[in-house]
C-alpha positions in Angstrom: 1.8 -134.6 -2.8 0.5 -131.3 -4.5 -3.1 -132.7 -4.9 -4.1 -130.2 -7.6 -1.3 -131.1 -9.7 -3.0 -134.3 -10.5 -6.1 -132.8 -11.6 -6.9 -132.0 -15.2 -8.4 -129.2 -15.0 -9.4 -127.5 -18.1 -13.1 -128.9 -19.8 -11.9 -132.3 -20.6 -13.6 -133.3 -16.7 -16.7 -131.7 -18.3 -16.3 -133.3 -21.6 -15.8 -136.3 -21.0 -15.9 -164.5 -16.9 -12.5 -166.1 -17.4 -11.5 -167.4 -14.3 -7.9 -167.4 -15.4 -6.5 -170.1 -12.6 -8.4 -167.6 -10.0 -10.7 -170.2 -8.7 -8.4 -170.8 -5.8 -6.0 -168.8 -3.9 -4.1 -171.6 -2.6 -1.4 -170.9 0.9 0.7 -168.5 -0.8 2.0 -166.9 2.6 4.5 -170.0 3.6 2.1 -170.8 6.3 2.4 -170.1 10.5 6.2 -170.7 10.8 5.7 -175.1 9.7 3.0 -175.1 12.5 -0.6 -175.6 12.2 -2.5 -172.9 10.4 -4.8 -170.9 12.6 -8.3 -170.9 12.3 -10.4 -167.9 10.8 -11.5 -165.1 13.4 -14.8 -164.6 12.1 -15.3 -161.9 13.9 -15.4 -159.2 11.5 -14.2 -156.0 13.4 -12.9 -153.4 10.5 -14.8 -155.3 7.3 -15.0 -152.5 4.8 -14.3 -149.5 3.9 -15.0 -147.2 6.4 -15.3 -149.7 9.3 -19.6 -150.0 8.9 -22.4 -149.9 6.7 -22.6 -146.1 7.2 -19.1 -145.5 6.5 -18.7 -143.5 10.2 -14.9 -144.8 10.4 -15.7 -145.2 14.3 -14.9 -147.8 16.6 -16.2 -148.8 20.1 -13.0 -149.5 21.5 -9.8 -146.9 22.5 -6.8 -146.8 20.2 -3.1 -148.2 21.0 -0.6 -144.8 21.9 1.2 -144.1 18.7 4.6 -145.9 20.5 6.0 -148.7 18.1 5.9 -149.6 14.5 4.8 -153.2 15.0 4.4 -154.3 11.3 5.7 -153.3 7.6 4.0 -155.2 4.5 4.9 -154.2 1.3 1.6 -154.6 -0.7 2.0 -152.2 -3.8 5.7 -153.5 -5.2 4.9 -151.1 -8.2 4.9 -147.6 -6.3 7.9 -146.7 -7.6 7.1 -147.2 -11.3 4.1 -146.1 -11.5 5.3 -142.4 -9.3 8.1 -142.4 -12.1 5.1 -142.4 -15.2 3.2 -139.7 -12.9 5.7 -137.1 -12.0 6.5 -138.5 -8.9 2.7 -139.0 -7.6 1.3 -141.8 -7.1 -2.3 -141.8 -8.8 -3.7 -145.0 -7.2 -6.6 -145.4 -5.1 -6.1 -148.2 -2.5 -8.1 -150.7 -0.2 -8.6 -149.8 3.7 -6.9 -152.6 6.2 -9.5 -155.2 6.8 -9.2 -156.3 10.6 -11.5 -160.0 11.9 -10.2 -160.7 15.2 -6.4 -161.9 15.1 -6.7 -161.4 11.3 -5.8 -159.0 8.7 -6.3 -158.9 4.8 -4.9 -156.9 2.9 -5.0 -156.3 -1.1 -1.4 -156.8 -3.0 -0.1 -156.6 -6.0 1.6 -159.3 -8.5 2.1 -159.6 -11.8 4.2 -157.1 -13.8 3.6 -153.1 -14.3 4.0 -152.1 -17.5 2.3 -148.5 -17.0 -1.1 -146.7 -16.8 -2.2 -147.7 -20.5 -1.6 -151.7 -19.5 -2.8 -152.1 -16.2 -4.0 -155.4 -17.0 -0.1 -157.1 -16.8 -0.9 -156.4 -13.2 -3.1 -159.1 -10.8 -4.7 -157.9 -7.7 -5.0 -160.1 -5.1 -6.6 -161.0 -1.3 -4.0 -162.2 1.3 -5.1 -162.9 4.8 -2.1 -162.2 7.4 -2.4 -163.2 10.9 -0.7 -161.9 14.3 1.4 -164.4 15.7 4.3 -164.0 18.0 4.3 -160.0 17.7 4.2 -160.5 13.7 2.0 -160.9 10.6 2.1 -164.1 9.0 1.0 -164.5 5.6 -1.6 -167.2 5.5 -3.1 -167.3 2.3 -3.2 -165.2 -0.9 -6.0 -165.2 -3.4 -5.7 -164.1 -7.1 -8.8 -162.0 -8.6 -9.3 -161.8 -12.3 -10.3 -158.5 -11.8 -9.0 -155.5 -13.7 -9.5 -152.1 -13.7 -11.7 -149.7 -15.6 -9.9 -148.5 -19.1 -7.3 -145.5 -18.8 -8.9 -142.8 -20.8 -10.0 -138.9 -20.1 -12.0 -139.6 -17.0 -8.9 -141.6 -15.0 -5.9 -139.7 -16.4 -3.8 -142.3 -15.0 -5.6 -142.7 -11.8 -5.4 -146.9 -11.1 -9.1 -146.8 -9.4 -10.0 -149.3 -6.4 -9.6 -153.3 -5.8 -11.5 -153.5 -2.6 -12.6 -156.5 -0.8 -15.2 -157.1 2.0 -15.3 -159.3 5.1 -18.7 -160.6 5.6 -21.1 -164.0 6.7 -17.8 -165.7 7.8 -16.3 -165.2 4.0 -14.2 -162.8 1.9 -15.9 -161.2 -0.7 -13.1 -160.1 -3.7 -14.1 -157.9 -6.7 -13.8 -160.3 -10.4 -14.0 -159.7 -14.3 -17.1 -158.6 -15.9 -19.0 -157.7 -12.6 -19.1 -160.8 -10.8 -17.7 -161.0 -7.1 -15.6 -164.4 -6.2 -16.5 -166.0 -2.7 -13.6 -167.0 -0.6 -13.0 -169.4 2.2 -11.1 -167.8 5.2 -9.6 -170.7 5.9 -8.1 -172.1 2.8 -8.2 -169.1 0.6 -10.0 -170.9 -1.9 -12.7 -170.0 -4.0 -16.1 -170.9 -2.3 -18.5 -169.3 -5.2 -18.4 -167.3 -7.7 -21.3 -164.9 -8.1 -22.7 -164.0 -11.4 -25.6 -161.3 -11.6 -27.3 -160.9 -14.9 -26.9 -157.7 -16.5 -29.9 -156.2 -18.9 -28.5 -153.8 -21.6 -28.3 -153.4 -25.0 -25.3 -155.0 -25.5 -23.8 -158.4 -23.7 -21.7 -157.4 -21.1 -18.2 -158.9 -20.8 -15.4 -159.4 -18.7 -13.3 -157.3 -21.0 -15.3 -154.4 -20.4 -17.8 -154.4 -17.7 -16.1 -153.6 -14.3 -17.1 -154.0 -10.5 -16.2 -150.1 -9.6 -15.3 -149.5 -6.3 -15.5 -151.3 -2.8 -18.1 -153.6 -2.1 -20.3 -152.9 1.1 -22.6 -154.8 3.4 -25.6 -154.1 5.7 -26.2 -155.8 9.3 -27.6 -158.4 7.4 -25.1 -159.6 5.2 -26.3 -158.5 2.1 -23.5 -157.0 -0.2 -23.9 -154.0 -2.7 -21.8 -152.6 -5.2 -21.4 -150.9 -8.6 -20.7 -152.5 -11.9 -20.0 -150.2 -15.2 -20.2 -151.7 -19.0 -17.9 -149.2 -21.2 -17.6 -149.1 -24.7 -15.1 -151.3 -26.5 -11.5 -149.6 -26.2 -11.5 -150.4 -29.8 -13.7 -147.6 -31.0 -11.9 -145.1 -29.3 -12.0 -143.6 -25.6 -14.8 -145.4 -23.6 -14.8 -141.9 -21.4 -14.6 -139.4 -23.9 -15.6 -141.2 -26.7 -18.1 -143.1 -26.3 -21.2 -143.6 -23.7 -21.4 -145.7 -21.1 -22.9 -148.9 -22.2 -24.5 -149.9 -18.7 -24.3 -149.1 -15.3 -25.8 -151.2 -12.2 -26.6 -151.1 -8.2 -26.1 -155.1 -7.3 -27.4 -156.5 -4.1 -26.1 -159.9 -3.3 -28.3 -161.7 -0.1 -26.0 -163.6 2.2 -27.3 -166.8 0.1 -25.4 -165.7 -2.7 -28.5 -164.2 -4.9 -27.7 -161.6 -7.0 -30.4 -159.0 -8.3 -29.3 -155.5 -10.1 -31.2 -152.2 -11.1 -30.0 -149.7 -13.6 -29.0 -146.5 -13.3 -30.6 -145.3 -15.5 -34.0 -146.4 -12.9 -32.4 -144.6 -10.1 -31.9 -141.4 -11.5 -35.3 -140.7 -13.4 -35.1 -137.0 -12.8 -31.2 -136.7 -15.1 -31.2 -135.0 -18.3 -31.7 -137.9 -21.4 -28.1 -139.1 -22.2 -28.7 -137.4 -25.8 -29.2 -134.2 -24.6 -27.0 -131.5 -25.6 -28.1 -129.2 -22.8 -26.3 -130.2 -19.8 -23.8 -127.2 -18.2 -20.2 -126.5 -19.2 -18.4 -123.4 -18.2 -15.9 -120.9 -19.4 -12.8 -123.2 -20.5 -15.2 -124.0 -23.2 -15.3 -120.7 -24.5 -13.3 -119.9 -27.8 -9.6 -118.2 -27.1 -11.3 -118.5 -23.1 -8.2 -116.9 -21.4 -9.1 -113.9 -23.0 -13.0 -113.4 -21.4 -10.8 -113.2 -17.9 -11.6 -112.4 -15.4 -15.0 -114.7 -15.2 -17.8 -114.1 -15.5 -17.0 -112.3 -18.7 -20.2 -110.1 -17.9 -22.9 -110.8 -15.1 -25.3 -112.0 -18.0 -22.9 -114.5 -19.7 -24.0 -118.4 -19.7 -21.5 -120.9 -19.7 -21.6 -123.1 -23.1 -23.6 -126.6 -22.5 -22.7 -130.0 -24.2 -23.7 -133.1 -24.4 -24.7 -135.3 -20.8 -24.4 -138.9 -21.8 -26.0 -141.6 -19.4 -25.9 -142.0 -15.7 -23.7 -144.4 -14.0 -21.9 -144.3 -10.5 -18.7 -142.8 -10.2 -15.5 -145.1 -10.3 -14.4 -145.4 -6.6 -17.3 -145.1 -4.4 -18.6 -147.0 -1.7 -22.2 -147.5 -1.6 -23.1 -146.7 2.4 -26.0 -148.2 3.9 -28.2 -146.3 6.7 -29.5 -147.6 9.7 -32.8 -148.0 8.1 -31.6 -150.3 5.0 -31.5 -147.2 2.9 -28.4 -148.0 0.3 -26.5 -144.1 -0.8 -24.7 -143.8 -3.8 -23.4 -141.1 -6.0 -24.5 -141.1 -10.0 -22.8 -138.3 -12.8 -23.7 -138.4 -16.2 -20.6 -139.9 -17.9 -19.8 -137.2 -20.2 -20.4 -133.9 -18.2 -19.2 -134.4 -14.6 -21.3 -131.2 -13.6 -24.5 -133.2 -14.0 -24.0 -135.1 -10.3 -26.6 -137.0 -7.8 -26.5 -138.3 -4.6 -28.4 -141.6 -4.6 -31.0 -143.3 -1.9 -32.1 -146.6 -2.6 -34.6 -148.6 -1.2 -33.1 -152.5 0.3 -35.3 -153.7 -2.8 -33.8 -152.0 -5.2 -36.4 -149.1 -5.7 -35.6 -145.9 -6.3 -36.2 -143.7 -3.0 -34.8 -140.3 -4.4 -32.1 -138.6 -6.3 -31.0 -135.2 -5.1 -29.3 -133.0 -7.6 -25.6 -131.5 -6.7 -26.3 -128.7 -8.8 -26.7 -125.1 -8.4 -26.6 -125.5 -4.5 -23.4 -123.7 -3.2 -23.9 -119.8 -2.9 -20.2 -118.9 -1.6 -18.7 -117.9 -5.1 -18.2 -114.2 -6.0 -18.0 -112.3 -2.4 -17.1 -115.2 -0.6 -14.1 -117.3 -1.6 -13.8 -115.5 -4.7 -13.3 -111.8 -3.8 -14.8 -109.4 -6.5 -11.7 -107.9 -7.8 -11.3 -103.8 -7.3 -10.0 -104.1 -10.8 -10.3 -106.5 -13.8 -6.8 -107.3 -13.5 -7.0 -108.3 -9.9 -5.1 -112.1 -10.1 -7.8 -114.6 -8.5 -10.6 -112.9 -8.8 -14.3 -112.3 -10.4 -15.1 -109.7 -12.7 -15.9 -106.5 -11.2 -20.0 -106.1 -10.5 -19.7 -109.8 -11.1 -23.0 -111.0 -9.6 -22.7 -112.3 -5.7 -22.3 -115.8 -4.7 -22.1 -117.3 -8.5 -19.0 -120.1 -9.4 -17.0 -117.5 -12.0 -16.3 -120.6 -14.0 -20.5 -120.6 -14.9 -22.1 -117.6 -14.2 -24.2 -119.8 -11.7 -24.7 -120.8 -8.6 -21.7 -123.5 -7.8 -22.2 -127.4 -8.0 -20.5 -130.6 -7.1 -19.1 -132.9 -9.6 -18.6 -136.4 -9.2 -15.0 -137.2 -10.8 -13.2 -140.0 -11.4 -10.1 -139.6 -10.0 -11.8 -139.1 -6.3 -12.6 -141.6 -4.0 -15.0 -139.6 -1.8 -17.9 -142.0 -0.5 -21.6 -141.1 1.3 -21.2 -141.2 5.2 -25.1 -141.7 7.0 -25.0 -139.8 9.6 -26.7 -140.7 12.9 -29.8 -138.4 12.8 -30.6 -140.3 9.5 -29.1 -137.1 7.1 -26.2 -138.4 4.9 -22.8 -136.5 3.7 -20.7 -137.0 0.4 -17.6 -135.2 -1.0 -17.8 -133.6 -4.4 -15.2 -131.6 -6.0 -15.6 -127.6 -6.7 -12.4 -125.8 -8.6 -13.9 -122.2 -7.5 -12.0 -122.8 -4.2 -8.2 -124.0 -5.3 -10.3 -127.2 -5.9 -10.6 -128.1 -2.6 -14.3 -129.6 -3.4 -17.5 -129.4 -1.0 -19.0 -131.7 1.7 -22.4 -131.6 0.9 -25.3 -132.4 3.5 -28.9 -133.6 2.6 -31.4 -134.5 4.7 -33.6 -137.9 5.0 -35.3 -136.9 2.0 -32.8 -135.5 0.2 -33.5 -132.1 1.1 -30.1 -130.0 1.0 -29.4 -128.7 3.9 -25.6 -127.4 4.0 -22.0 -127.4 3.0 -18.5 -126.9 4.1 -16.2 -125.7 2.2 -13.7 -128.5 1.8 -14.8 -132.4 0.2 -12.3 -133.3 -2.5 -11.2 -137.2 -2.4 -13.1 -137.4 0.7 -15.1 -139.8 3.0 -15.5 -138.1 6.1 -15.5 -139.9 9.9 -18.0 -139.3 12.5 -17.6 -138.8 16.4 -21.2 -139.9 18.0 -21.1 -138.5 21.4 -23.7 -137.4 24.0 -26.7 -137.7 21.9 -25.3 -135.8 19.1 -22.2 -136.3 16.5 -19.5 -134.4 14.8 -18.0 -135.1 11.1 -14.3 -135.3 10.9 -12.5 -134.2 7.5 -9.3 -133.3 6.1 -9.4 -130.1 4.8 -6.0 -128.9 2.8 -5.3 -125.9 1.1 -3.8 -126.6 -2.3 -1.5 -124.3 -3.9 -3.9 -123.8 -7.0 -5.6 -120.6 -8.4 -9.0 -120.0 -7.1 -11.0 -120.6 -10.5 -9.1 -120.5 -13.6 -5.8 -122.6 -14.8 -5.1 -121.0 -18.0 -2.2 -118.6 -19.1 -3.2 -115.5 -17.6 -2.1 -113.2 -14.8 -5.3 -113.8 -13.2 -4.8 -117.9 -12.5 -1.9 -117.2 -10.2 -1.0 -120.1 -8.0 -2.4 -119.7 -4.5 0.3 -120.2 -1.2 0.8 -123.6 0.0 -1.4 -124.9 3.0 -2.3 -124.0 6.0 -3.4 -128.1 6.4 -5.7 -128.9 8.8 -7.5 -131.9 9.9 -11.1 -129.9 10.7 -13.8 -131.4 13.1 -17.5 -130.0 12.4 -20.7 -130.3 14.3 -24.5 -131.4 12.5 -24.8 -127.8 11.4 -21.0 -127.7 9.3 -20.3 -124.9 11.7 -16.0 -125.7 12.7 -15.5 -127.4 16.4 -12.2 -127.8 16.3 -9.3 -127.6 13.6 -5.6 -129.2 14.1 -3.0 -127.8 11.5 0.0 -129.7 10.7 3.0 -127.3 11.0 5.7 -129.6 10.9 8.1 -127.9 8.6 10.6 -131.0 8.2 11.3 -133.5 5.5 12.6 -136.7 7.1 14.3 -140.1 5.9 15.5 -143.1 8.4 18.5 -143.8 8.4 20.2 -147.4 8.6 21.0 -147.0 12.4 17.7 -146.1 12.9 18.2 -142.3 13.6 16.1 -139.9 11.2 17.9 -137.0 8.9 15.5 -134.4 8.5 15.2 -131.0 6.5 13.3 -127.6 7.1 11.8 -127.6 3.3 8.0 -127.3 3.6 7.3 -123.6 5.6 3.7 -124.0 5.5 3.3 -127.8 6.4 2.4 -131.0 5.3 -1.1 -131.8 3.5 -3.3 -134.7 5.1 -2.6 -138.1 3.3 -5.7 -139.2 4.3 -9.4 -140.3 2.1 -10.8 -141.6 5.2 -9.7 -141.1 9.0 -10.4 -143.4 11.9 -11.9 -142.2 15.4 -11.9 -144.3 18.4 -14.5 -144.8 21.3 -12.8 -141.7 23.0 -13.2 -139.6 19.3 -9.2 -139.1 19.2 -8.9 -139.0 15.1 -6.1 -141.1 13.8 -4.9 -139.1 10.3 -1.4 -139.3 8.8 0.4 -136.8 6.8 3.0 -136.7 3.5 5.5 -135.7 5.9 5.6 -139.4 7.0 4.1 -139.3 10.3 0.7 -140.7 11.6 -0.9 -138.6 14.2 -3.1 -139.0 17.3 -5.5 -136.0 17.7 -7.6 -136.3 21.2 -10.9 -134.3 21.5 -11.4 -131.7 24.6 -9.9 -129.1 22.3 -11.5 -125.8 20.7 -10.0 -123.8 18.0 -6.4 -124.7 16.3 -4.3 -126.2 18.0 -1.1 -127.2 17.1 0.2 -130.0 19.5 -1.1 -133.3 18.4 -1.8 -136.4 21.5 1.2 -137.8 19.6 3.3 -139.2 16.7 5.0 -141.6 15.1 7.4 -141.3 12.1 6.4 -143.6 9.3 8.3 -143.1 6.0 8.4 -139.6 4.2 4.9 -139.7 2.2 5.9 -137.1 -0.5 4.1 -138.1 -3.7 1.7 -140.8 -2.0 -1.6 -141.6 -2.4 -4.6 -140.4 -0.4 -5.2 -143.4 1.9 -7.6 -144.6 4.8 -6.6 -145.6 8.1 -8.3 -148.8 10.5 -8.3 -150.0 13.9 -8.3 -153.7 15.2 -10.4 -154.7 17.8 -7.1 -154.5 20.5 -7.0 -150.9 19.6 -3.9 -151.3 17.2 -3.9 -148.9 14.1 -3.3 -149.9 10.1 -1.8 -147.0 8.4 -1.0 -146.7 4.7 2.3 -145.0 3.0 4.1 -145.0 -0.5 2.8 -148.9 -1.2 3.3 -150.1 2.3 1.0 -151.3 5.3 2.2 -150.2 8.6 0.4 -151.6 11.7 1.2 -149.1 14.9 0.8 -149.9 18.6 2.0 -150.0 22.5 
């Protein structure tokens, strides 16, 4: 799946309510075999993304042994398509499994694809599946009028989120112009549709103001989620273009009342959106490959540009603490550089924004070597100045892009996590870790596309994180001898403990590309010496903290704890389908300990 390959990486990063027949879902799924249709669960076990408010991805009961495929729903009928307009990768971000009892819901695709710059031919939709007799039975479907953001600069192809949430006996389902529809889990019909009001400048519509990302709930029911106003297509790129026109934190109450806060509010320490002063870096340089190696001298500063507003990034979950305090991440629209982790108070107040600049002191010295030469390939500039990003001169800083999906994760002690990319390190990104208060505290040295899982355990708790090594240069990904292309892998799945200090790492080392065959039997080729990366944005742990992850080389895996440094054998495995060119996906577990994996379009359930 070659991650990096789907990054652009030179400056442009830096640069940069019609119901329409949706009021009703209606029994699409043919029923429960010409019997009676079961009732609803409601008993929300898995109901958003990342299981619970915090986004921990861990569940209080033990997961089924990796023995049987026990279900295969094709959700995405477009994968195929949309991998042939992207190389072969698949740049769509997708929802996790949503388990309630006996039921699952799922988002699928209809409509027609007619490629990344007319993703509205396509309708995303909520279908509600239930276990019967061994297998899932479609119920219900429901059609959204939702669409996603505009293609432009910040997406570069990248179909960004449809995510739905299960909460106060109802399914909650992203709509046009920043409204949420309402659904009844028994009929699949439309129970309410819920409007906020948006302040702004100019009247939002549903043409092009957007519910971005997955909607999230607290204990209590209420729902939070982001809404962005772009510019009209029509006077260019909204992302490069033109600023964002508004950009909102909504809180919905379980009584369906809506109230919103800007941005704009919630980040009152960001440079103004006219400024010209916020941070580039060396792309921006005139004839740049030529001032290689970076720093071009330990006194150069990086070019600046202009910031544009504040607004949340496209795919992220807002995660909610045990204390009601609602995380988010912010980045100016136009400089990606210019990042913030968010706390919000339950009403709405700001409770502090903490800068994800300038924190990260393992540049130069430390994953960059300082070259012995200035024509050292992946290197600084010799006397380059110790721990500075080479791409700024400065001390390194997250960015918020568009094309991730990382999410905040509040952790148990009340500190919260949230994955930002870095390109210093073969743009493998950064987890970063802040305190309570927003104090930074740490960071590990891996946090692109994202939203780590926690382990809580004996009065303490570990973080759980992919953590690939991309074939990429370090810093630089312009013609010269000094961007050379880093090795493939290793790929490990990496457990840390509250300090970021490594507990345990499992590296895959499977070496073999396989495909089923119609008999059942697998043909399988050694093509991949260094392993498979981790196909994962979100991994599941179980009441026992084994990690459920799966991999591009098609199988899911079954890592126990009890272990201490790599390891290479695995509690167990299951071939899925060969994941080359998939998406980054999250994984769930149902309330019987079965497990919902994610591969090439497809929902497989996995189980005794």
């Amino acid at each position: 799946m070659n991650r990096m390959g789907k990054i652009l990486f030179a400056g442009v990063l830096l640069a940069a309510l019609a119901a329409c027949g949706c009021g009703g879902g209606g029994n699409g799924g043919g029923g429960s075999g010409g019997g009676t249709v079961p009732p609803p669960a409601n008993t929300p076990f898995w109901p958003q993304w990342g299981a619970n408010p915090q986004h921990s991805g861990m569940v209080t009961v033990a997961g089924q042994n990796l023995t049987n495929q026990l279900a295969d729903i094709i959700y995405d009928p477009f994968v195929a398509q949309e991998q042939a307009d992207n190389g072969g990768e698949l740049l769509v971000h997708y929802q996790a499994t949503i388990v309630d009892g006996n039921d699952v819901y799922l988002m699928m695709k209809t409509g027609s694809y007619t490629g990344p710059s007319t993703w509205n031919t396509q309708i995303w939709n909520e279908a509600r599946f239930t276990w019967e007799k061994g297998s899932l039975v479609q119920i219900w479907i429901f059609q959204s009028d939702w669409k996603p953001e505009t293609n432009g600069a910040a997406l570069q192809g990248w179909e960004p989120v449809f995510h739905a949430l299960d909460a106060n006996n109802f399914i909650y389902v992203p709509g046009a112009g920043g409204a949420i529809w309402k659904v009844n889990k028994t009929t699949g019909m439309a129970a309410a549709h819920i409007t906020p009001t948006f302040t702004g400048p100019n009247p939002p519509s549903a043409q092009n103001t957007f519910v971005a990302g997955p909607l999230a709930a607290d204990s209590q029911g209420n729902i939070y989620y982001n809404v962005i106003q772009l510019a009209d297509p029509g006077l260019g790129d909204p992302w490069a273009n033109n600023d964002v026109q508004g950009a909102w934190l909504v809180k919905v109450t379980s009584q369906d009342a809506p109230t919103t806060v800007e941005y704009a509010t919630l980040v009152p320490n960001a440079p103004s959106a006219s400024s010209n002063g916020c941070p580039g870096n060396f792309n921006f340089l005139p004839n740049a490959a030529s001032t290689l190696p970076w720093p071009p001298s330990t006194t150069s500063v990086a070019p600046t540009q202009v910031c544009g507003s504040q607004r949340p990034g496209v795919n992220i979950a807002p995660a909610i603490g045990t204390d009601g305090t609602i995380y988010t991440g912010s980045v100016a629209h136009f400089d990606s550089m210019v990042s913030f982790l968010v706390a919000v108070n339950p009403d709405l107040t700001p409770k502090w924004a903490a800068s994800l600049q300038n924190r990260l002191s393992d540049g130069c010295g430390f994953i960059v070597p300082i070259g012995p030469t200035n024509s050292t390939p992946n290197a600084c500039r010799v006397g380059a100045n110790s721990g500075v990003d080479p791409t700024t001169n400065a001390l390194g800083s997250g960015q918020i892009i568009d094309q991730g999906s990382s999410s905040p994760t509040a952790l148990p002690d009340g500190s919260v996590v949230f994955g930002a990319l870095t390109f210093y390190n073969a743009v493998r990104g950064h987890l970063f870790h802040f305190d309570a208060e927003g104090n930074f505290l740490n960071a590990f040295d891996f946090g692109w596309d994202s939203t780590p899982g926690v382990y809580a355990h004996n009065g303490t708790y570990s973080i759980v994180i992919k953590d690939n090594h991309y074939d990429a240069p370090l810093y630089c990904f312009l013609n010269s001898p000094i961007c050379q292309r880093l090795p493939a892998g290793p790929y490990f799945i990496t457990q840390l403990d509250p300090n970021m200090n490594i507990e345990w790492q499992f590296q895959n080392t499977n070496t073999e590309s396989c495909s089923r065959n119609a008999n059942g039997s697998l043909t399988c080729v050694s093509d991949h010496p260094n392993g498979f990366e981790w196909c994962i944005n979100m991994p599941a742990v179980d009441m026992n903290g084994t990690v459920y992850v799966n991999s591009e080389d098609g199988n899911m895996y079954m890592l126990p704890q009890g272990h201490t440094g790599i390891f290479t054998q695995a509690g167990g495995n299951i071939f899925l389908n060969l994941a080359i060119g998939a998406a980054y996906t999250p994984l769930s577990i149902g309330p019987d300990g079965k497990l919902y994996t994610q591969n090439d379009g497809h929902m497989f359930s996995v189980g005794n």
